[in-house]
Residue, then its C-alpha position, 0 to 999 in steps of 0.5 A: x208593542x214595546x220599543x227596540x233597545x237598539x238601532x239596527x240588525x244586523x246580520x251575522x253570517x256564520x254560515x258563511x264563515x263555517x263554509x270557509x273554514x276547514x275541516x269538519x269541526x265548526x267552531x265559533x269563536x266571537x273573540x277572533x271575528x276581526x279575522x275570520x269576517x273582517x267586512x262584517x266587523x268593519x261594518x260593525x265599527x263603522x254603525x257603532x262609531x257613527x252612533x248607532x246601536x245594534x243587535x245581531x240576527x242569525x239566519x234562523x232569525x230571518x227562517x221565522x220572522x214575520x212582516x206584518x203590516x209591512x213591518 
């Protein structure tokens, strides 16, 4: 099995962005997250700042991702 690229993931939660927004047209727009999720951008810059490197993960990720030998 191959190496990660990065350090950590991270878990994005649009669903609950998509909950506080208003109206029935869901957007989703990456340039306006310091507004939109600032406690998950905040933590991004502090993973980031302290060195480390990360990829993020939707919950359709976490739907189907599998343990096996408790990894």
């Amino acid at each position: 099995m191959g190496k990660p690229d990065n350090d950590f993931l991270v878990y994005l939660p649009v669903y609950d962005m998509w909950q506080e927004q208003d109206g029935r047209l869901l957007l989703f727009d990456i340039h306006k997250m310091d507004k939109r999720a600032p406690r998950f951008i905040e933590a991004v810059h502090r993973i980031y700042n302290a060195g480390y490197d990360m990829d993020y993960i939707s919950d359709n990720f976490l739907r189907t991702a599998i343990c096996r030998d408790g990894r």
